[in-house]
C-alpha positions in Angstrom: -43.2 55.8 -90.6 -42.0 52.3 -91.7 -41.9 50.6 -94.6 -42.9 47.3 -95.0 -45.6 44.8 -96.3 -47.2 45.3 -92.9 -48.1 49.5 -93.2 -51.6 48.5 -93.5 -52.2 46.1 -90.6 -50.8 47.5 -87.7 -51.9 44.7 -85.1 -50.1 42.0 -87.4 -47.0 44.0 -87.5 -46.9 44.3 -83.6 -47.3 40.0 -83.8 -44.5 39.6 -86.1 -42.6 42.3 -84.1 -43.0 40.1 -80.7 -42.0 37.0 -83.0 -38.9 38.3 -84.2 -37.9 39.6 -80.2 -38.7 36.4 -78.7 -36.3 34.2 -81.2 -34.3 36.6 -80.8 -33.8 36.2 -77.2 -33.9 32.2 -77.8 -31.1 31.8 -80.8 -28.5 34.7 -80.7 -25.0 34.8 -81.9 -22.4 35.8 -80.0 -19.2 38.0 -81.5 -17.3 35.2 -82.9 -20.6 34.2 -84.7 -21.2 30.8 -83.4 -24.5 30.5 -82.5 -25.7 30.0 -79.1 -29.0 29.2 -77.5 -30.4 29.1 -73.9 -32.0 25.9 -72.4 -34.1 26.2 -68.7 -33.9 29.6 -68.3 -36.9 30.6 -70.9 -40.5 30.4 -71.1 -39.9 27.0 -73.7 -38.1 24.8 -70.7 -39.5 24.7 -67.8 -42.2 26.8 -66.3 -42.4 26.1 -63.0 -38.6 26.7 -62.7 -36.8 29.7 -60.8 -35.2 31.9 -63.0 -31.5 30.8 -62.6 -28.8 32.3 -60.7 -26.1 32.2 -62.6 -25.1 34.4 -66.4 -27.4 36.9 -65.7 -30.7 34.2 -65.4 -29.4 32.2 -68.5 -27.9 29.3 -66.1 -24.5 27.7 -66.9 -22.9 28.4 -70.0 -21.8 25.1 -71.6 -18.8 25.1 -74.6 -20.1 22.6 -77.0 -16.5 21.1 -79.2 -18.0 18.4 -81.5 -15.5 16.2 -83.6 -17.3 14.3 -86.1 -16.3 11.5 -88.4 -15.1 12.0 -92.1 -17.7 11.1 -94.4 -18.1 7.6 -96.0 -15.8 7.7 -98.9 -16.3 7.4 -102.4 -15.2 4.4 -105.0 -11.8 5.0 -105.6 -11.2 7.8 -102.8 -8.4 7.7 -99.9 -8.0 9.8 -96.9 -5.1 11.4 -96.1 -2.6 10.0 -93.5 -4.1 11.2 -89.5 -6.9 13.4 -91.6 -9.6 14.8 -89.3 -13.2 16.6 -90.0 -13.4 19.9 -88.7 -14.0 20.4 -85.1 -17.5 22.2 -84.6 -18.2 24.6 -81.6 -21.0 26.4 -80.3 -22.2 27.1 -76.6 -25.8 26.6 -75.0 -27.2 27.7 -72.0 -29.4 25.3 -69.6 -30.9 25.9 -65.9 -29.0 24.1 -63.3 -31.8 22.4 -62.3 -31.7 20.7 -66.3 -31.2 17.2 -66.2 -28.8 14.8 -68.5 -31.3 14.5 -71.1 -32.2 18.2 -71.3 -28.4 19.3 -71.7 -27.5 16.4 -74.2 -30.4 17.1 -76.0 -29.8 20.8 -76.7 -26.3 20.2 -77.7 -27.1 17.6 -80.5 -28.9 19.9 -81.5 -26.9 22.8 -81.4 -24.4 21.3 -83.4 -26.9 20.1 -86.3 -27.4 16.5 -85.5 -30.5 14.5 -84.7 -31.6 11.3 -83.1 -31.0 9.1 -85.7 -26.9 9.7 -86.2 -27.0 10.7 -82.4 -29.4 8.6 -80.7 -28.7 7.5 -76.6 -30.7 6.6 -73.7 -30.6 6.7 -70.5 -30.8 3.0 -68.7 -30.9 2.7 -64.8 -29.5 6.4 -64.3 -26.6 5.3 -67.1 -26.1 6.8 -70.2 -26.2 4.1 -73.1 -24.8 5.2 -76.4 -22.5 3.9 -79.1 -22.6 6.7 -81.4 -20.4 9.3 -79.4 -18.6 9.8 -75.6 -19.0 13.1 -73.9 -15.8 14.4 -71.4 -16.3 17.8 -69.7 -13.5 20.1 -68.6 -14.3 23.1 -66.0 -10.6 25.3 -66.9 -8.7 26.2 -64.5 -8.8 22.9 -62.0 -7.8 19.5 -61.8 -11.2 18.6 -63.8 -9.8 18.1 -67.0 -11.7 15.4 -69.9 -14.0 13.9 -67.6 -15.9 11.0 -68.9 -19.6 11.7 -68.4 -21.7 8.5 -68.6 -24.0 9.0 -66.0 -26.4 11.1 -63.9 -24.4 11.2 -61.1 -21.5 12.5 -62.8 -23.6 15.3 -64.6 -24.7 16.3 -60.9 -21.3 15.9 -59.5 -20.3 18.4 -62.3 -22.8 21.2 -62.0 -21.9 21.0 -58.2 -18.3 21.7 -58.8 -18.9 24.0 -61.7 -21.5 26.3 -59.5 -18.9 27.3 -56.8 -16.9 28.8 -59.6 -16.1 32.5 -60.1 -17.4 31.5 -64.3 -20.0 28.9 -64.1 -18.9 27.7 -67.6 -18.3 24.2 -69.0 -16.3 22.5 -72.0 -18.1 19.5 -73.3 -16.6 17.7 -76.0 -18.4 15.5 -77.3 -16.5 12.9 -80.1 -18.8 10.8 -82.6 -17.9 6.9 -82.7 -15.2 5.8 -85.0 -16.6 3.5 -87.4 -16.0 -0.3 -85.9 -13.4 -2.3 -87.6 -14.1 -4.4 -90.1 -17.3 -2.9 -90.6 -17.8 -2.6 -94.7 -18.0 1.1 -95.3 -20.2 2.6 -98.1 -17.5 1.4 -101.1 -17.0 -2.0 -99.7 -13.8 -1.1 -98.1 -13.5 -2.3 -94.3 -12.4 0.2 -91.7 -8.6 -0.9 -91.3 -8.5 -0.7 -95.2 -9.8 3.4 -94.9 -7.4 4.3 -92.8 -4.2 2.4 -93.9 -4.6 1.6 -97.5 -4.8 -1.2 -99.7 -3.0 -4.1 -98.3 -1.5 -7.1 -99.7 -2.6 -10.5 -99.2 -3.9 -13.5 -100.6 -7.3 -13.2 -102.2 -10.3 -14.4 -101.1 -12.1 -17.2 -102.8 -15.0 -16.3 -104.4 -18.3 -18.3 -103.6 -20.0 -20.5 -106.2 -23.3 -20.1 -106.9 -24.5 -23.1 -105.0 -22.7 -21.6 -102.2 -24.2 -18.1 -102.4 -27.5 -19.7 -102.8 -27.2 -21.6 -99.6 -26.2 -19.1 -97.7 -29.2 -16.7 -99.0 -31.7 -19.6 -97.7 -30.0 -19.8 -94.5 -30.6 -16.0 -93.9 -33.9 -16.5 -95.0 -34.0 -19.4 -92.3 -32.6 -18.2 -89.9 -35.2 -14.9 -90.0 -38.2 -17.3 -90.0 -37.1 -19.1 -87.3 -36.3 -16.5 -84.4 -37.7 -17.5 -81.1 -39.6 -14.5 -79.6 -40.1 -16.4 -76.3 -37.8 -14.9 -73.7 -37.7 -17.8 -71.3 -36.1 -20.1 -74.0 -32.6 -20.0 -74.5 -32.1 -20.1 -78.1 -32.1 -17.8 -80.8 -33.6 -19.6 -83.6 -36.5 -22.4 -82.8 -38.8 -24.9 -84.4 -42.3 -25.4 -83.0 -44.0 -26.8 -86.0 -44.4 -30.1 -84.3 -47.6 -31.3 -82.6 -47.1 -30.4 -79.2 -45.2 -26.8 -80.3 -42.2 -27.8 -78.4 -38.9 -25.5 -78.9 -36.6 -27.5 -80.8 -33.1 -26.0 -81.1 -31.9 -25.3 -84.4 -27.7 -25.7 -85.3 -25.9 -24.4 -87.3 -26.0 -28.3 -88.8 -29.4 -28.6 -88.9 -29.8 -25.3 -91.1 -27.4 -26.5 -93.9 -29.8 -29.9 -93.6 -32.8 -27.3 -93.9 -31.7 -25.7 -96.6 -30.0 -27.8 -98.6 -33.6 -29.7 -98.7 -35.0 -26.6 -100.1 -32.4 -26.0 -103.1 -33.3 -29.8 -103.3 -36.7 -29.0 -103.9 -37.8 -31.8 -101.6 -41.8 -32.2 -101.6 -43.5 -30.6 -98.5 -39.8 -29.1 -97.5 -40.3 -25.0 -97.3 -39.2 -21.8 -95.1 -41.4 -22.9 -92.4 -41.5 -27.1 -92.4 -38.2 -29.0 -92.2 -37.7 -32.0 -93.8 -39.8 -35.3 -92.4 -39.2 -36.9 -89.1 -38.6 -40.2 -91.8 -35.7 -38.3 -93.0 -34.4 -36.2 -90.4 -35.4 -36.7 -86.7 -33.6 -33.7 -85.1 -36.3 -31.4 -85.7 -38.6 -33.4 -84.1 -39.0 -34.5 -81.1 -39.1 -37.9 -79.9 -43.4 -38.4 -80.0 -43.3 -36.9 -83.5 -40.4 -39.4 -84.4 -41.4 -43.4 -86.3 -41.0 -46.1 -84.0 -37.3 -47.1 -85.6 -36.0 -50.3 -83.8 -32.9 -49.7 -85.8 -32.1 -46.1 -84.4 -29.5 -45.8 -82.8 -30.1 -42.4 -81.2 -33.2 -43.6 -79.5 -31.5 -46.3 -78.2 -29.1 -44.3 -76.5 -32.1 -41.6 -74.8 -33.6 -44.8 -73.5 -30.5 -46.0 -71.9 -30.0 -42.6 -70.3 -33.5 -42.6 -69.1 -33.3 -46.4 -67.5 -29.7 -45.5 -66.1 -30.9 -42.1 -64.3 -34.2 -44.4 -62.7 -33.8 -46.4 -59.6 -32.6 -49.8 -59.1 -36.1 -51.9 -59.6 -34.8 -54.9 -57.5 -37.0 -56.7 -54.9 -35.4 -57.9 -51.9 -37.3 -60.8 -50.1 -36.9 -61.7 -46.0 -37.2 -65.2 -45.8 -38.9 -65.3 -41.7 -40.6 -69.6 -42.9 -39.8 -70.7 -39.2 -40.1 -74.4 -40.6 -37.9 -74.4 -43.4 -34.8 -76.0 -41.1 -36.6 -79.1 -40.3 -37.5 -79.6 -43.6 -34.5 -79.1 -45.2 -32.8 -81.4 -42.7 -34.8 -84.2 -43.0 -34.6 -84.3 -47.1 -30.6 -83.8 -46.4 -30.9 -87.0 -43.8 -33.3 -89.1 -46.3 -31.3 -88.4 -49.2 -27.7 -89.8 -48.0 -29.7 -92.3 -45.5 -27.3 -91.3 -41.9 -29.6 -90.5 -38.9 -29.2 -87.3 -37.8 -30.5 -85.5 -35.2 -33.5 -83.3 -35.7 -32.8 -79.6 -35.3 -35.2 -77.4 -33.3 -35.6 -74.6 -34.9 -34.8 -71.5 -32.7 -37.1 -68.6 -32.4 -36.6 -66.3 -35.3 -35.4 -63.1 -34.6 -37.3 -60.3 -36.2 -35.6 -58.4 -39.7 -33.1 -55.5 -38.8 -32.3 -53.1 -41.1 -28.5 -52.8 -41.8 -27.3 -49.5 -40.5 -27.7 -46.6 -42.7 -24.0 -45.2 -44.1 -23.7 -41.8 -43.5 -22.0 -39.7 -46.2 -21.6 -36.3 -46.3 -24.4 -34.5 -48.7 -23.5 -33.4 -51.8 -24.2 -29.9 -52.3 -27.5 -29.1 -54.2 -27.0 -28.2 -57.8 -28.1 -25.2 -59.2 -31.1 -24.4 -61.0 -30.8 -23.6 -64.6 -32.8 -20.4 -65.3 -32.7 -17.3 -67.3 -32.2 -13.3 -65.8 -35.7 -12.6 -65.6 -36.7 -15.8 -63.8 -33.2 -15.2 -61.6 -34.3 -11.7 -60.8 -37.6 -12.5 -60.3 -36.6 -15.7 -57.8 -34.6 -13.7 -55.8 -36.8 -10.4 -55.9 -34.1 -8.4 -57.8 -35.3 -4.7 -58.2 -36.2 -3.6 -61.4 -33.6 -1.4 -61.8 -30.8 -4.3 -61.7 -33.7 -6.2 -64.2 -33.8 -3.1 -66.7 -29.3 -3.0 -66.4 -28.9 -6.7 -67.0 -31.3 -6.9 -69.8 -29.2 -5.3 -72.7 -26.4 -7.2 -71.9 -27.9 -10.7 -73.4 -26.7 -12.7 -70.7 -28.0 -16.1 -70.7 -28.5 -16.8 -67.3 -27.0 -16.7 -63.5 -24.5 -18.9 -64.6 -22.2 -16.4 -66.2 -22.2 -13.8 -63.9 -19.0 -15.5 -62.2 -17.2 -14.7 -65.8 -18.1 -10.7 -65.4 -15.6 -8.7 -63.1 -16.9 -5.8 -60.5 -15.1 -3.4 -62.1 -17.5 -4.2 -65.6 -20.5 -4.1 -63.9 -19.5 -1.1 -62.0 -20.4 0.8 -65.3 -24.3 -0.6 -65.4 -24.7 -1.0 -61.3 -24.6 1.2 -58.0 -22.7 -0.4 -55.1 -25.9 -1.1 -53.6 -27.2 -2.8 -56.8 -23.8 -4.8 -57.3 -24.3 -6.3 -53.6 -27.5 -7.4 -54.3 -26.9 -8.8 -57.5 -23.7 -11.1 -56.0 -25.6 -11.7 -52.8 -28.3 -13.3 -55.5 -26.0 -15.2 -57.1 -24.3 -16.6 -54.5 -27.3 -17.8 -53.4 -28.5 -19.3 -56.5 -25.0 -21.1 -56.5 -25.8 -23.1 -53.4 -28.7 -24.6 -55.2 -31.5 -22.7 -54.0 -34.4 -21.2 -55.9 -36.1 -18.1 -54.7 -34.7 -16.1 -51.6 
């Protein structure tokens, strides 16, 4: 007989009984006493998956090496010279079938992390992460610290690693060193962490006025982001009647907000100062008719010099205009001369048009999505360009093949210069 808090219920017992066995099969530890767990190969994965063929049904074993980052530091704390966290190691198990996801997943957390220090995603088959890089090592071969960024790499490595005697796998998997000059947790920048304090000449501290100013351009600058993803810039003004974009500088911020600390009537987070007092955050209907101005002057003249010529040419054909001058010519210095008959006029000919060779069309200015969208760009090159911020077409001729390699497929990469090579010849859709 057993002895338990269960001797009186002998159906609840059996339930915790099957309970115990089944996370017992799902979290064991092996005889160094790491733990270990199995993904694909149990009834929590997938279900309509084969049991797998490799480690006795529990698919390939994978040899999780985590190095983390030393905690933030405390005020008035150094590390050591070269000092490392401790490495942590554990193994998991996942069905060959598993995808990138599945296997990433598991080991985040088998080593006690979640998605908020650990977070990725996968973008147009790519993994996208800045909090760690994965290599993988099969022992015993050439494969030694792979990098693993995408999901053809993590099929190219279950293909080599399944034609081994041990289907087993190293991952090591290194969390992001903090970026430098990033302001850690005691106001100390990266470099500073790692080397020490450092001598140098102090920086100036900010006046108030100064601290203030900046505090209402961040405020600014907030109230003022542009959510439309045709325009081009970050920070807008559409207060005006027509809800035109206006750009907003860098100089027309400080204008902004010094009007504020000011305390100009009217002048708040979300209305600039008037057009009366500064026109460049308004456009030209909202702006006062200003003789005087010396900027509108200037617009007009560019306008008028990029029109056409609006001179009139006029084809004198008055068949009777030689006799009369003649005679006034004769009656005014009083010689007889001979009267001229007028020949037949001979009708207007155009002079011969100059042939030049034509200038070469000029590109369109547009952004990526009207660019992929023009040239009927798959959404997969779409979804890859996106995160990068790029501007528009117009850049593309800055990024090498070998950087875009890492977003794009061969394919994709043809395509995408193809597109662009088009766009450069000035036209518009494909």
């Amino acid at each position: 007989m057993y002895n338990n808090v269960y001797d009186d219920d002998d159906d609840e017992y059996a339930d915790y009984c099957r309970q115990q066995s089944r996370y017992e099969e799902d979290n064991y530890l092996d005889n160094t006493g790491n733990s270990r767990q199995s993904l694909g190969s149990d009834h929590d994965s997938e279900p309509t998956r084969e049991s797998s063929q490799y480690n006795d049904g529990q698919g390939i074993e994978y040899v999780i090496s985590f190095q983390p980052q030393l905690p933030p530091l405390q005020p008035n704390e150094r590390h050591r010279k070269n000092a490392r966290a401790p490495v942590v190691k554990c193994s998991i198990y996942a069905h060959e079938e598993s995808s990138l996801v599945e296997v990433l997943d598991a080991a985040i957390a088998a080593i006690g992390r979640n998605e908020s220090t650990m977070s990725f995603k996968i973008v147009g088959q790519q993994l996208r992460t800045s909090r760690f890089t994965v290599t993988w090592t099969i022992a015993r071969t050439d494969y030694s610290k792979m990098q693993l960024t995408s999901e053809a790499q993590f099929k190219e490595m279950v293909a080599k690693v399944v034609d081994r005697p041990r289907v087993v796998v190293a991952l090591e998997i290194t969390e992001s060193v903090l970026e430098s000059g990033t302001v850690s947790g005691s106001g100390e920048t990266a470099n500073d962490l790692e080397n020490g304090p450092e001598k140098g000449p102090k920086k100036r501290k900010l006046t108030d006025d100064e601290e203030a100013m900046a505090e209402t351009i961040n405020q600014l600058q907030a109230a003022t982001h542009c959510a439309d993803h045709v325009c081009t810039s970050r920070h807008c003004f559409v207060g005006n009647a027509k809800a035109k974009h206006v750009r907003l500088t860098p100089l027309l911020f400080h204008i902004w907000a010094a009007a504020i600390l000011a305390k100009t009537p009217g002048v708040d987070l979300k209305t600039p100062p008037p057009p009366e007092e500064e026109k460049g955050f308004w456009p030209p209907e909202d702006q006062p008719d200003d003789i005087d101005d010396i900027s509108l002057f200037a617009s007009r003249r560019r306008a008028s010099s990029s029109k056409p010529s609006s001179a009139v040419t006029i084809n004198n054909d008055f068949a009777g205009l030689a006799t009369i001058l003649t005679l006034l010519l004769s009656s005014s210095h009083r010689t007889p001369v001979a009267v001229m008959t007028p020949s037949t006029p001979t009708p207007h000919r155009p002079p011969p048009p100059i042939f030049s060779p034509a200038s070469p069309a000029r590109p369109a200015k547009m952004t990526i999505l009207e660019f992929c969208a023009a040239f009927r760009l798959s959404d997969q090159i779409r979804d890859c360009l996106l995160p990068l911020e790029l501007d528009g077409p117009h850049v593309l001729k800055f990024i090498k093949d070998e950087e875009l390699n890492q977003y794009l497929t061969l394919g994709q990469r043809t395509s995408l210069r193809y597109a662009e090579s088009k766009w450069a010849e000035g036209k518009t859709s494909d």
